[in-house]
TIDO-713150 format. One record per residue: residue in one letter; chain; z, x, y of N, C-alpha, C in turn. Coordinates in steps of 0.02 Angstrom, whole numbers, plus 50000, padded with zeros to 5 digits. Example, Ala and Ser with C-alpha at 12.3 -4.5 7.8 and 13.67 -1.06 7.14 Angstrom:
// residues 2
a, A, 50390, 50660, 49716, 50390, 50615, 49775, 50390, 50660, 49835
s, A, 50354, 50642, 49888, 50357, 50684, 49947, 50394, 50645, 50002
// end
This chain:
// residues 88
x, A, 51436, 51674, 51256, 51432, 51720, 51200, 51374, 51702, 51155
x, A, 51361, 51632, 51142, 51302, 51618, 51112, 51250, 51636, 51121
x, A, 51239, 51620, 51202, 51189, 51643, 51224, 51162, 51703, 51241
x, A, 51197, 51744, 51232, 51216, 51816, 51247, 51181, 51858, 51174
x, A, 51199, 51796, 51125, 51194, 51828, 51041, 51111, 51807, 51015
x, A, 51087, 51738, 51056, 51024, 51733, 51055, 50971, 51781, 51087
x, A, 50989, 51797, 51127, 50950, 51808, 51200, 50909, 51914, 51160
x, A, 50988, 51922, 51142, 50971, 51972, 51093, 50932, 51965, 51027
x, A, 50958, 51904, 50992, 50893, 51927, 50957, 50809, 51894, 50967
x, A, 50808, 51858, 51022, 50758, 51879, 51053, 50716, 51911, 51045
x, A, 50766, 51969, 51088, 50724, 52043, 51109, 50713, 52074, 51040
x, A, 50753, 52091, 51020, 50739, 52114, 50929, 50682, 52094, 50892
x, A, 50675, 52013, 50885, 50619, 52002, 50870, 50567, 51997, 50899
x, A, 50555, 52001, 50968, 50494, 52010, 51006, 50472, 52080, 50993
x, A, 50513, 52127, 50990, 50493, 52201, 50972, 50457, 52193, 50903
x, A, 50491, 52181, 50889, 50449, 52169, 50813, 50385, 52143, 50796
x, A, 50381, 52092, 50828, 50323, 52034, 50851, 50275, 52087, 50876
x, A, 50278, 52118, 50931, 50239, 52156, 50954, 50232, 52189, 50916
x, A, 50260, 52256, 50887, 50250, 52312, 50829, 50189, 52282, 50791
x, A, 50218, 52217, 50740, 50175, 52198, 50690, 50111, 52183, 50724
x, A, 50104, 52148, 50776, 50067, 52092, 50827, 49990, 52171, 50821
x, A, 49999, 52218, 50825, 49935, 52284, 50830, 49916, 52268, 50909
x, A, 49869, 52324, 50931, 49839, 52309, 51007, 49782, 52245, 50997
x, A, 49749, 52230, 50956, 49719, 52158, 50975, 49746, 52116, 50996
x, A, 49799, 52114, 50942, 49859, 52052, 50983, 49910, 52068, 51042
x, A, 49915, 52112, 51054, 49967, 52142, 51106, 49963, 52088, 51170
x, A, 49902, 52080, 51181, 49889, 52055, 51271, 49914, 51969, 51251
x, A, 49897, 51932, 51203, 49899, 51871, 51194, 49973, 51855, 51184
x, A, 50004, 51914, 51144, 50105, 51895, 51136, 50116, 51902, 51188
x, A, 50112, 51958, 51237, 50152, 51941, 51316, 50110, 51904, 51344
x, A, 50056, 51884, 51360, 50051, 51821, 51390, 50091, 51769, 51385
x, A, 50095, 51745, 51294, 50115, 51719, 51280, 50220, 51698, 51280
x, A, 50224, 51762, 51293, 50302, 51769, 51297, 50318, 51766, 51380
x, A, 50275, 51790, 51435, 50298, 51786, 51499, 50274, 51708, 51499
x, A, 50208, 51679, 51478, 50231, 51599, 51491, 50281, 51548, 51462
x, A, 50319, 51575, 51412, 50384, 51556, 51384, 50427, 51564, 51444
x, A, 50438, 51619, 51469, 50491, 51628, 51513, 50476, 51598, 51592
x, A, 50402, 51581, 51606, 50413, 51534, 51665, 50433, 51487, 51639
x, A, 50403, 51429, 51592, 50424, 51392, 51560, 50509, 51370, 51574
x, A, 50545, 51414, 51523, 50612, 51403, 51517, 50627, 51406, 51577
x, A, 50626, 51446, 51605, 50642, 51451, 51686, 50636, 51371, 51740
x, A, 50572, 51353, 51744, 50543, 51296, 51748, 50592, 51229, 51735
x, A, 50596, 51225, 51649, 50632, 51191, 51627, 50717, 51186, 51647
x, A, 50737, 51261, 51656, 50822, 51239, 51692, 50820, 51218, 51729
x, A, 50759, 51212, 51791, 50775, 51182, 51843, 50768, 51099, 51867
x, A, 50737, 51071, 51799, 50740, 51033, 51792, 50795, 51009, 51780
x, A, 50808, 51023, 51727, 50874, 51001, 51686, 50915, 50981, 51721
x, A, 50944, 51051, 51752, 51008, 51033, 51823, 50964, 50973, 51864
x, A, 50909, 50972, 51896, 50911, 50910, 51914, 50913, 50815, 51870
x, A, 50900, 50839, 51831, 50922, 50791, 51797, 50985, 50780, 51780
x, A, 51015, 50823, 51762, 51110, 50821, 51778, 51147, 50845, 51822
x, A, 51118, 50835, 51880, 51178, 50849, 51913, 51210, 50779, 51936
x, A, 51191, 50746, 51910, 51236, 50679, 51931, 51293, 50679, 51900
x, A, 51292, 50727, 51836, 51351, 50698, 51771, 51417, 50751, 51805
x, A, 51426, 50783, 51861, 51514, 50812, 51873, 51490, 50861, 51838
x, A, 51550, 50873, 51806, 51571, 50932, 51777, 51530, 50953, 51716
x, A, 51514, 50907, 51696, 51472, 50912, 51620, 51408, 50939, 51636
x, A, 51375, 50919, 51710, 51320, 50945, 51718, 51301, 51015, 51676
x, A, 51344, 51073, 51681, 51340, 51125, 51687, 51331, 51157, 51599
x, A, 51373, 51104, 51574, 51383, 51099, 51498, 51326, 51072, 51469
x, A, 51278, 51018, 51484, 51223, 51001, 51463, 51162, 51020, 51505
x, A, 51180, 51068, 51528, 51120, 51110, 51568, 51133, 51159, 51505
x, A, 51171, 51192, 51514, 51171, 51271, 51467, 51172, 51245, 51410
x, A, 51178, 51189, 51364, 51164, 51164, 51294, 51101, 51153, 51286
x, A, 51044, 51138, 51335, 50981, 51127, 51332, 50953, 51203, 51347
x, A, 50959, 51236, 51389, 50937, 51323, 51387, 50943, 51337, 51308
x, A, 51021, 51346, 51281, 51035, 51361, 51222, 50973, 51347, 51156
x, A, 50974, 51292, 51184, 50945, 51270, 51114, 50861, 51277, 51111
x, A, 50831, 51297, 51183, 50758, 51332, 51209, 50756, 51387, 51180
x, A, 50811, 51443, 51182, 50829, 51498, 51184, 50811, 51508, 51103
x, A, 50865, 51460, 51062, 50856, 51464, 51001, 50775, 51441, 50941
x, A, 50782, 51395, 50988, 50668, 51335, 50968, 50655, 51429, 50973
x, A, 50636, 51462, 51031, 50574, 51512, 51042, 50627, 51574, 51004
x, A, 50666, 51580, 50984, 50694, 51653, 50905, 50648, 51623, 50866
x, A, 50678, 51577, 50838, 50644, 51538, 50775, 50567, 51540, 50755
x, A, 50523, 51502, 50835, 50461, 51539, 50857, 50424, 51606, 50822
x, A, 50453, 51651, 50840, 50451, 51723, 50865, 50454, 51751, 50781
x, A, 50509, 51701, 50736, 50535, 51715, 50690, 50473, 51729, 50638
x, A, 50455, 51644, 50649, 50385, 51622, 50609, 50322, 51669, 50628
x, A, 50324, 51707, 50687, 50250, 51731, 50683, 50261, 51797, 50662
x, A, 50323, 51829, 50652, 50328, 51898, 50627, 50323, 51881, 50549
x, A, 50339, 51823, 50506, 50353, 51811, 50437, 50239, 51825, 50445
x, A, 50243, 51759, 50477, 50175, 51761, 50472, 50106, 51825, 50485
x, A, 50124, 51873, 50512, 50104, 51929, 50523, 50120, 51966, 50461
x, A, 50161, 51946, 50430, 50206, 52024, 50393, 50138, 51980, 50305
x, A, 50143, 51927, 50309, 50114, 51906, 50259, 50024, 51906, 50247
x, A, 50000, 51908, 50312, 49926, 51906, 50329, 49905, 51971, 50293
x, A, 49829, 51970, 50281, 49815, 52046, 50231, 49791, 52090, 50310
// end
């Protein structure tokens, strides 16, 4: 559910990001956002290899480390729409 509640606003604020972002910036935010998402991508697969030794928990500190990627790049996303909205 968390992730479900991040993931959305996300997308919310990437729309936004873009809106404010104008066509100069357009090409550099999705660059910038599809190399986030190899990235994260990248990064789970690490993760699970790094825990899959731990059983059951693996699965729990795999998706607590996504989570908290998920949440770092809102926050991200957060700062460059404040920062856009403030630029002349």
């Amino acid at each position: 559910t968390a992730y479900a509640a991040w993931d959305k606003e996300l997308n919310r604020l990437y729309a936004q990001v873009l809106k404010a972002a104008g066509t100069a910036r357009r090409d550099s935010l999705r660059a910038a956002q599809r190399a986030w998402l190899a990235f994260d991508k990248a990064q789970a697969q690490w993760d699970m290899a790094v825990h899959a030794d731990q059983g059951s928990s693996a699965a729990l500190n795999v998706a607590g480390a996504g989570l908290a990627r998920l949440r770092a790049r809102v926050c991200d996303l957060d700062s460059d729409l404040q920062a856009l909205k403030d630029s002349p």
